[in-house]
Z-matrix of the N, CA and C atoms (Angstrom, degrees):
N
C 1 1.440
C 2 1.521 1 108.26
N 3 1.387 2 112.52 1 143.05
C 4 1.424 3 98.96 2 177.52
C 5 2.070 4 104.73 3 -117.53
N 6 1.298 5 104.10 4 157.84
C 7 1.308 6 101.00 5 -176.95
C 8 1.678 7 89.26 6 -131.13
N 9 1.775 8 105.46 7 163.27
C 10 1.343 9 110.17 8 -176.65
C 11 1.849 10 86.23 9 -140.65
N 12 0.941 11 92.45 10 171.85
C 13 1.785 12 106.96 11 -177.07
C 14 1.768 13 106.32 12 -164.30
N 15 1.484 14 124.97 13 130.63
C 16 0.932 15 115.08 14 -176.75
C 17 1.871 16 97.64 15 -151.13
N 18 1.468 17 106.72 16 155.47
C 19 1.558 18 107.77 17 -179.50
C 20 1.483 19 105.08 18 177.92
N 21 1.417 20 98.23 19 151.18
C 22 1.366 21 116.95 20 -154.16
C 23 1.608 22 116.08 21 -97.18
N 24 1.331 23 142.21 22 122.89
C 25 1.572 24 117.60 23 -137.43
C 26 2.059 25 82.08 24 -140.49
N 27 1.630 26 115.75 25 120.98
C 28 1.186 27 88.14 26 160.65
C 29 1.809 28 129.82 27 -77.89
N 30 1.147 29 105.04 28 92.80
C 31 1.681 30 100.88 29 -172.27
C 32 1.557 31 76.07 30 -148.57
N 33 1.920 32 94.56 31 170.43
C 34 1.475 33 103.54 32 174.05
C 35 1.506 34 101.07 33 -96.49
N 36 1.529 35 123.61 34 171.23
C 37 1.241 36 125.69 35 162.56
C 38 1.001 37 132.94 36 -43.02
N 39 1.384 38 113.94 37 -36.19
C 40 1.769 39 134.81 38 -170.19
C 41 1.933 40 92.19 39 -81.02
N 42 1.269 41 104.89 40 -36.79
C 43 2.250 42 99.76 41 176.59
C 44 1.088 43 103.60 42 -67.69
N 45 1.381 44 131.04 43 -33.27
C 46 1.537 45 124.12 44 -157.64
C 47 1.396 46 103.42 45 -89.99
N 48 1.652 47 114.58 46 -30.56
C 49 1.640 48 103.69 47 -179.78
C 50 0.843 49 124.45 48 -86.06
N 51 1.818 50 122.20 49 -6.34
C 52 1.320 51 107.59 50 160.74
C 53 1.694 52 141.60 51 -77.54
N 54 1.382 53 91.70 52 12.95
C 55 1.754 54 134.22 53 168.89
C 56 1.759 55 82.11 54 -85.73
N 57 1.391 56 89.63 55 -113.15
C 58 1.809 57 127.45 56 -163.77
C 59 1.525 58 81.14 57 -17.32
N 60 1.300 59 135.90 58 -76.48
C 61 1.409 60 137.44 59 -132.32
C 62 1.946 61 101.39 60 -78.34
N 63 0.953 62 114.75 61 -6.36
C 64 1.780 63 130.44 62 -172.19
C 65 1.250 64 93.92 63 -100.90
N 66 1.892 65 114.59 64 67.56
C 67 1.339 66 122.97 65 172.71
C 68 1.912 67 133.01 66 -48.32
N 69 1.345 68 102.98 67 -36.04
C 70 1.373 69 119.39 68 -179.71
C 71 1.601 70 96.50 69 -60.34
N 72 1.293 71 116.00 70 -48.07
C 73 1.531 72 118.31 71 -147.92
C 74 1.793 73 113.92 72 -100.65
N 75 1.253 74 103.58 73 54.05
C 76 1.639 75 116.09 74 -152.94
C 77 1.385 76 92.46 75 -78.56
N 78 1.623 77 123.56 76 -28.49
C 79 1.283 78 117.40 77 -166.36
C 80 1.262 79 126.51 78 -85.15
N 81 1.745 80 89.70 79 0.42
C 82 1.896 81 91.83 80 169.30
C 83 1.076 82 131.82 81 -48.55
N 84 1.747 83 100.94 82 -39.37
C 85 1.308 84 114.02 83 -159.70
C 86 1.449 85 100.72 84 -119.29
N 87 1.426 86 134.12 85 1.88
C 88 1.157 87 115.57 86 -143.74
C 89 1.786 88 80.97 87 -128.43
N 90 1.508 89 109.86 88 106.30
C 91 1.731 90 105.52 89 -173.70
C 92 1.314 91 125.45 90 -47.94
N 93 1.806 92 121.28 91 -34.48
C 94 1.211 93 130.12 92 -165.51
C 95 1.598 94 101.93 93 -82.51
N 96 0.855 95 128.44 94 6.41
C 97 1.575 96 122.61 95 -170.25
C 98 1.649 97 101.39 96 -122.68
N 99 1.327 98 121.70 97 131.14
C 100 1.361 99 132.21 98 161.93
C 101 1.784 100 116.53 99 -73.20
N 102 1.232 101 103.82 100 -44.23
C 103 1.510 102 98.94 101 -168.66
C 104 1.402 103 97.49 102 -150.12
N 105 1.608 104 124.97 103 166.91
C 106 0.548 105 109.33 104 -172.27
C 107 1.648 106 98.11 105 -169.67
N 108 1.721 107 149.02 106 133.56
C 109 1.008 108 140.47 107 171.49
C 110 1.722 109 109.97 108 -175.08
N 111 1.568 110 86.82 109 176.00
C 112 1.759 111 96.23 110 -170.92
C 113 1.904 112 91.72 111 -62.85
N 114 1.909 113 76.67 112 153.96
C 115 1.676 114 93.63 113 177.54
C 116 1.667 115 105.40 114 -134.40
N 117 1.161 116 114.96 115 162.18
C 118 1.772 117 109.89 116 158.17
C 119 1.206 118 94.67 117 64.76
N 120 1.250 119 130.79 118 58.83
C 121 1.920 120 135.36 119 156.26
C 122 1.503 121 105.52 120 60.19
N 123 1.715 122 108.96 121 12.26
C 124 1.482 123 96.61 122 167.68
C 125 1.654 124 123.78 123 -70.54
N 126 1.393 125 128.98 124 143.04
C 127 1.395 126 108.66 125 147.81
C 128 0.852 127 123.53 126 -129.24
N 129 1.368 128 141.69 127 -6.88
C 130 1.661 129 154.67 128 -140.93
C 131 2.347 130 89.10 129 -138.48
N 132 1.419 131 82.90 130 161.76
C 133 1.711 132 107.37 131 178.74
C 134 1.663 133 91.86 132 -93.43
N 135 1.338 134 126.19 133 148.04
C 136 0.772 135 131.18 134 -165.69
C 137 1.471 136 126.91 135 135.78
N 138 1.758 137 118.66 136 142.80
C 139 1.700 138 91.20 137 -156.37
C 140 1.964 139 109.70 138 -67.86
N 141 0.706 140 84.64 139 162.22
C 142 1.573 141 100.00 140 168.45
C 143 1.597 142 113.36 141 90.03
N 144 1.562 143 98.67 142 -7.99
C 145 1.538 144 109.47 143 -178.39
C 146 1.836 145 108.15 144 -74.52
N 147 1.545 146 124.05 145 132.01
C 148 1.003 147 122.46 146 178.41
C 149 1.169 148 123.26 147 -99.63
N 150 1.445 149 129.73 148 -168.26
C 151 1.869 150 135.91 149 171.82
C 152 1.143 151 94.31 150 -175.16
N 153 1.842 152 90.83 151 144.74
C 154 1.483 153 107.64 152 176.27
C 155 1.805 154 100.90 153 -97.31
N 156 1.036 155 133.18 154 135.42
C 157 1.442 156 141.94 155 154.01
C 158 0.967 157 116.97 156 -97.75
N 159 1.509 158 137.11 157 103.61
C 160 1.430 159 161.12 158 134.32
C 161 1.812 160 118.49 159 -33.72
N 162 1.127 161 109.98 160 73.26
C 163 1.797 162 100.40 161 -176.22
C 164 1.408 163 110.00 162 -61.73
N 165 1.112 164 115.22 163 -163.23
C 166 1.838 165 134.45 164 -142.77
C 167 1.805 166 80.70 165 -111.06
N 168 1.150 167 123.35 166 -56.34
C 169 1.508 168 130.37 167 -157.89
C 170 1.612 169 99.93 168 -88.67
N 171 1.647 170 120.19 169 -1.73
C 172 1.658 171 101.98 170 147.26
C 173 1.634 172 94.96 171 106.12
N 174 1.273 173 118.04 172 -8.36
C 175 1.758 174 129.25 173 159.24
C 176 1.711 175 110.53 174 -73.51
N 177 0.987 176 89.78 175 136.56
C 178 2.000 177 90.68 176 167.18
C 179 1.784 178 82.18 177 -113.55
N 180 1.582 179 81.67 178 -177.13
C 181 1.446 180 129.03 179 -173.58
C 182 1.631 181 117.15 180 -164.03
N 183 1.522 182 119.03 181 144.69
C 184 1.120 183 124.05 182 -149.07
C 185 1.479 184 98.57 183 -149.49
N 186 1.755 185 119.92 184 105.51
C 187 1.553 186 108.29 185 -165.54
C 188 1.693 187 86.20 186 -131.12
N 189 1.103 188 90.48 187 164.56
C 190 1.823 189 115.77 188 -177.56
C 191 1.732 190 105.28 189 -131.00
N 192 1.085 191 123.37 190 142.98
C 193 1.955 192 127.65 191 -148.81
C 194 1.902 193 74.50 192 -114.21
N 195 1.243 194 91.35 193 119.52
C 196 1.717 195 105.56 194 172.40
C 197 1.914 196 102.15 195 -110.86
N 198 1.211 197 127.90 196 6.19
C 199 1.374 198 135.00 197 164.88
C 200 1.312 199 109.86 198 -171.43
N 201 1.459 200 104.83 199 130.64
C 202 1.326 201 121.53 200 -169.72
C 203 1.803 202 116.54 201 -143.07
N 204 1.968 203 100.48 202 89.99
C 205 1.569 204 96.97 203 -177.12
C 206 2.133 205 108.09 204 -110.53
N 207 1.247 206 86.22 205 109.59
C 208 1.128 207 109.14 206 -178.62
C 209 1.819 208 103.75 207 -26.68
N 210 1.715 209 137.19 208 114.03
C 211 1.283 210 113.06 209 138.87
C 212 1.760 211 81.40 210 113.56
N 213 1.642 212 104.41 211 -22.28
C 214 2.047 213 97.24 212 -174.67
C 215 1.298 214 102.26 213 -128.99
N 216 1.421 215 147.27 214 -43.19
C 217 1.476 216 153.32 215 -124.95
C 218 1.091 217 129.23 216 170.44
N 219 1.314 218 137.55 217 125.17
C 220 1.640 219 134.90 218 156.39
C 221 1.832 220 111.64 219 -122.35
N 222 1.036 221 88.61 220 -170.98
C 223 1.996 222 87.78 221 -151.74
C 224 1.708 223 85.16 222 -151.09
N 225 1.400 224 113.55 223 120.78
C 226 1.445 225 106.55 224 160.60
C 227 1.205 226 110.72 225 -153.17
N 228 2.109 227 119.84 226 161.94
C 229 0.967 228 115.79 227 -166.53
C 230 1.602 229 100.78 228 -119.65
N 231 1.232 230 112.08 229 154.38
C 232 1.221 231 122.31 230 -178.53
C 233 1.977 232 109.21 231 -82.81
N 234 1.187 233 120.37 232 106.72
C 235 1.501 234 120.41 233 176.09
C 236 1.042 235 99.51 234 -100.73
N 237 1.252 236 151.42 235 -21.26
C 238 1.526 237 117.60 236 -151.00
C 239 2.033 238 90.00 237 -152.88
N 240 1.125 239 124.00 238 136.14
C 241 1.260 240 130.84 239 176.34
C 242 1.635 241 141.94 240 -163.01
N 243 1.031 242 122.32 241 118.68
C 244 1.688 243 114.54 242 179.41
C 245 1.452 244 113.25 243 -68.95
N 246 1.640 245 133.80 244 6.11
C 247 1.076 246 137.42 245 -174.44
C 248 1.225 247 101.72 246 -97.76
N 249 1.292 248 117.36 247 -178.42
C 250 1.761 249 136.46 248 -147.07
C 251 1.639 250 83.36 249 -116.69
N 252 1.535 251 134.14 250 56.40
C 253 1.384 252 134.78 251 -162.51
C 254 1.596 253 78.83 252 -136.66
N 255 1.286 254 105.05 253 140.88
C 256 1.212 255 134.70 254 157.64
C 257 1.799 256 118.33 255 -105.36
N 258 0.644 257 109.03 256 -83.67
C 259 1.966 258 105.94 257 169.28
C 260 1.787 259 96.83 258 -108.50
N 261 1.053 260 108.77 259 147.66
C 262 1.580 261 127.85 260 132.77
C 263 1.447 262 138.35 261 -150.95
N 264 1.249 263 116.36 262 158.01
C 265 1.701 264 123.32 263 163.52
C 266 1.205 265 123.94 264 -134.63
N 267 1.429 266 112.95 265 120.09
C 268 2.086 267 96.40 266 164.33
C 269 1.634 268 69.47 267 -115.70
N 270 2.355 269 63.24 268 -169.42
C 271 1.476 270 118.50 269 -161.88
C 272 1.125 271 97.50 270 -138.85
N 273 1.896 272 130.87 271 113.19
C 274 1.650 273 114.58 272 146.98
C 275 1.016 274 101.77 273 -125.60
N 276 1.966 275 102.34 274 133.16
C 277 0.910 276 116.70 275 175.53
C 278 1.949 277 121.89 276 -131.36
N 279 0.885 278 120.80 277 -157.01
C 280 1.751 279 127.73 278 170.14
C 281 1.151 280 137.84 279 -166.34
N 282 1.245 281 96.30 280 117.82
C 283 1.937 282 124.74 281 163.26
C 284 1.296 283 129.04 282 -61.62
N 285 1.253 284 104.59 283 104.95
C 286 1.618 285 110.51 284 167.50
C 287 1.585 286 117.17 285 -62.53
N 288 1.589 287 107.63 286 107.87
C 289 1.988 288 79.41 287 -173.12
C 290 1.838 289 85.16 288 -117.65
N 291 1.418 290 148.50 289 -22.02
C 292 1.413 291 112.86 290 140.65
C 293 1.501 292 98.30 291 -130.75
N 294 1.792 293 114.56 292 -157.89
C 295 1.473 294 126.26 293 -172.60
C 296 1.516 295 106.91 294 -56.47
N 297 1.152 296 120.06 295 -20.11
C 298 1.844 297 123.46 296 -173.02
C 299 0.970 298 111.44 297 -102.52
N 300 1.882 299 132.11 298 -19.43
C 301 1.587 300 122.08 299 -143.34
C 302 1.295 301 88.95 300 -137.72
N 303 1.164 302 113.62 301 158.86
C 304 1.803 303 140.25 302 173.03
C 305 1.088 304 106.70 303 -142.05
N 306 1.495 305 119.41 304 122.98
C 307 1.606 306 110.83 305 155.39
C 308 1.383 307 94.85 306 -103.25
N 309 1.938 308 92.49 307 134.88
C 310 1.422 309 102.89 308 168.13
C 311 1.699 310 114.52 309 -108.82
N 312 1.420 311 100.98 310 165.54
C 313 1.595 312 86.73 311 -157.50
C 314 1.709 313 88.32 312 -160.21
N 315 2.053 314 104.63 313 135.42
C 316 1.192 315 115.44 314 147.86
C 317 1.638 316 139.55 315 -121.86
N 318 1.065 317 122.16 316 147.88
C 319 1.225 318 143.46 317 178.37
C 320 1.304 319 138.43 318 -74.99
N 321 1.308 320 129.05 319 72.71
C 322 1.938 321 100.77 320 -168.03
C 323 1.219 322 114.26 321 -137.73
N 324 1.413 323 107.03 322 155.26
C 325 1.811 324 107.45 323 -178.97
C 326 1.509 325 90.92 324 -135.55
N 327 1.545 326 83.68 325 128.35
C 328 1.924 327 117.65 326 -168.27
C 329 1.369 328 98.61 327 -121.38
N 330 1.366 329 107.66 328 118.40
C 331 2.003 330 108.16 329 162.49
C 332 1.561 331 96.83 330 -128.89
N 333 1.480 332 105.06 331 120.39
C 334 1.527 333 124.72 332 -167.96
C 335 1.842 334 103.72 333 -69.94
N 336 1.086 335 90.86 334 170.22
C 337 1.863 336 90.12 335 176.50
C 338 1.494 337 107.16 336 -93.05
N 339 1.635 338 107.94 337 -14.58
C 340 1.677 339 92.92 338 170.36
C 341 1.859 340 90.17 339 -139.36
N 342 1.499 341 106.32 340 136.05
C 343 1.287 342 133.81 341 176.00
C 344 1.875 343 88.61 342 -44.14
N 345 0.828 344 116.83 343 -80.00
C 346 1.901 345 116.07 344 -171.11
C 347 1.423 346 107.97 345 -21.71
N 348 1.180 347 123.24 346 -46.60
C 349 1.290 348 128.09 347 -178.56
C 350 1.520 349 134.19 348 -74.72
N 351 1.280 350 104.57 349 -16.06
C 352 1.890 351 129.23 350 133.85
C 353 1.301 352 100.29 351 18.77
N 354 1.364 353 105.71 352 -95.91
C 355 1.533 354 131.37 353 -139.01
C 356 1.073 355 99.42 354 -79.99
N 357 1.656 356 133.04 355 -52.03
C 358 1.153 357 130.86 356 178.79
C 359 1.373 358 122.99 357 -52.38
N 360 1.380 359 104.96 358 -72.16
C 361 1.611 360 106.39 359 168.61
C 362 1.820 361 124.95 360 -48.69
N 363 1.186 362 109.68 361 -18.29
C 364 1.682 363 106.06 362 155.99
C 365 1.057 364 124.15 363 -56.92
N 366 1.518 365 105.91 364 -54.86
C 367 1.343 366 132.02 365 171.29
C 368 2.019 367 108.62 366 -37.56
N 369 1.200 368 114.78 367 -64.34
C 370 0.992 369 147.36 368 -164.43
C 371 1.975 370 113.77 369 -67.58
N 372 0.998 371 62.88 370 -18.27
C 373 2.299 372 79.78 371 -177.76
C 374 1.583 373 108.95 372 -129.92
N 375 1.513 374 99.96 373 -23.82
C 376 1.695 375 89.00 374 168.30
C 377 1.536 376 117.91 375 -92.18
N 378 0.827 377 109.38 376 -26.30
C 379 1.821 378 121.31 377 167.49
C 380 1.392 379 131.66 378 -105.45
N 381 1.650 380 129.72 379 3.72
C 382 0.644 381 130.12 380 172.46
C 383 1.662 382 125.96 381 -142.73
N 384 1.120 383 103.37 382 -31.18
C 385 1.623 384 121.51 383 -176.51
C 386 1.703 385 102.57 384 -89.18
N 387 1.092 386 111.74 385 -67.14
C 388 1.621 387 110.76 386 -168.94
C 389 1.727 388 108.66 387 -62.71
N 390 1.637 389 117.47 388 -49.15
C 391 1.590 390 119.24 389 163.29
C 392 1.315 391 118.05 390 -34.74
N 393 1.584 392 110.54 391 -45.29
C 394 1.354 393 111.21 392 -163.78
C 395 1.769 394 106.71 393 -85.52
N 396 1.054 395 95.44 394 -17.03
C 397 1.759 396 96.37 395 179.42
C 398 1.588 397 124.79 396 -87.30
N 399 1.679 398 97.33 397 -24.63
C 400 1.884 399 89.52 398 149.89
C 401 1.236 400 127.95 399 -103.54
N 402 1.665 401 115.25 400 -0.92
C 403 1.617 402 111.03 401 169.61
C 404 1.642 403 99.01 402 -79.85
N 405 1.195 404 117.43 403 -23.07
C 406 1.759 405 112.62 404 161.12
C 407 1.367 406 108.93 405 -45.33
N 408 1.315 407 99.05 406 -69.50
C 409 1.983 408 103.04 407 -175.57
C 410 1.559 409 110.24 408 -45.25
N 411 1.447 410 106.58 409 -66.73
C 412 1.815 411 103.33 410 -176.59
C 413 1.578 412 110.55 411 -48.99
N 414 1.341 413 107.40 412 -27.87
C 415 2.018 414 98.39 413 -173.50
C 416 1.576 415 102.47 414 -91.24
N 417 1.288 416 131.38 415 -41.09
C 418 1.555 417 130.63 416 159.37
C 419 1.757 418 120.42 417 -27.16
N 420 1.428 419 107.32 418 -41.52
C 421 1.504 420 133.47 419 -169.19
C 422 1.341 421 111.57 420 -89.40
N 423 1.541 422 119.94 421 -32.48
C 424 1.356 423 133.89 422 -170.63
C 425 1.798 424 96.41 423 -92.23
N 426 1.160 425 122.72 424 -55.15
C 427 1.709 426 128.98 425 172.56
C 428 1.417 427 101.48 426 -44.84
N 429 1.553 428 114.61 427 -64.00
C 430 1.363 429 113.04 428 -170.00
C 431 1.533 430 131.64 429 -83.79
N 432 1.160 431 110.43 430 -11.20
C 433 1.658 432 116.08 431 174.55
C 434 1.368 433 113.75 432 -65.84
N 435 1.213 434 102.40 433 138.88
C 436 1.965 435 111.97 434 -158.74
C 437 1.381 436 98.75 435 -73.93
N 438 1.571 437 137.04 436 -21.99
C 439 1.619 438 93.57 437 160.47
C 440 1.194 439 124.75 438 -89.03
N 441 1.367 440 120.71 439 9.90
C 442 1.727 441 114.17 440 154.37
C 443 1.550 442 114.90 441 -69.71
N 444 1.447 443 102.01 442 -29.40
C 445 1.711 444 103.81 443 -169.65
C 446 1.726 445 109.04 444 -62.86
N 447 2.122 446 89.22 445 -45.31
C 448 1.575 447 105.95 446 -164.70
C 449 1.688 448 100.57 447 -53.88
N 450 1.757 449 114.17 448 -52.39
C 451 1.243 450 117.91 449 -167.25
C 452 1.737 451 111.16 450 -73.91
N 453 1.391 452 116.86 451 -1.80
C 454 1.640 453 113.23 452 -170.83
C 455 1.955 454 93.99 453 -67.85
């Protein structure tokens, strides 16, 4: 199944990737995840570099970056998991659409380990998981951008 997620953030591209692009630290922004960091002698972004993701409900996840463009996009696949996932991959990446705005946007194709579980988990990543992982980014960006800091 594939899911898409897309949203419009006033920040520039270059604010949002220093979120998006801070691969280890996905769980800043990303609500469903508790923790989150390099695994397997990774330390640097870059393909082949991995992270373990620790979710909230006590599942990890274990992805490896199969495209990695500095400043626009990364691409990773899910190898290793306690979830009911059979293959996966996203993509988050970002669009400059003028000097103030970014749409940020993800990508993913999920094939469950049991067909029954289809519908739900669509359900479950198209309305809840992928939304919530760039209104993470836009509210991560909005807390931390220095004239929120200057005006706190």
């Amino acid at each position: 199944m594939k899911i898409s997620a897309k949203r419009k953030i006033n920040a520039t591209p270059e604010a949002l990737w220093n979120y998006l692009g801070d691969y280890s630290n996905i769980y800043k922004f990303n609500p469903l995840i508790k923790d989150s960091h390099f695994n397997e002698g990774t330390t640097t972004c870059e393909l082949g570099s991995t992270r373990q993701c620790d979710m909230k409900t006590g599942d990890y996840l274990k992805e490896r970056i199969t495209d990695w463009k500095e400043g626009s996009h990364y691409s990773v696949e899910i190898y290793d998991t306690s979830m009911p996932v059979k293959k996966a991959n996203a993509t988050l990446g970002l669009n400059k659409t003028d000097d103030h705005t970014t749409e940020a946007y993800m990508e993913m194709e999920i094939v469950p380990k049991y067909a029954i579980l289809g519908p739900m988990m669509y359900l479950m990543f198209k309305f809840i998981a992928a939304p919530g992982i760039l209104k993470g980014l836009e509210k991560i960006n909005r807390s931390e951008s220095p004239l929120n800091v200057a005006s706190a």
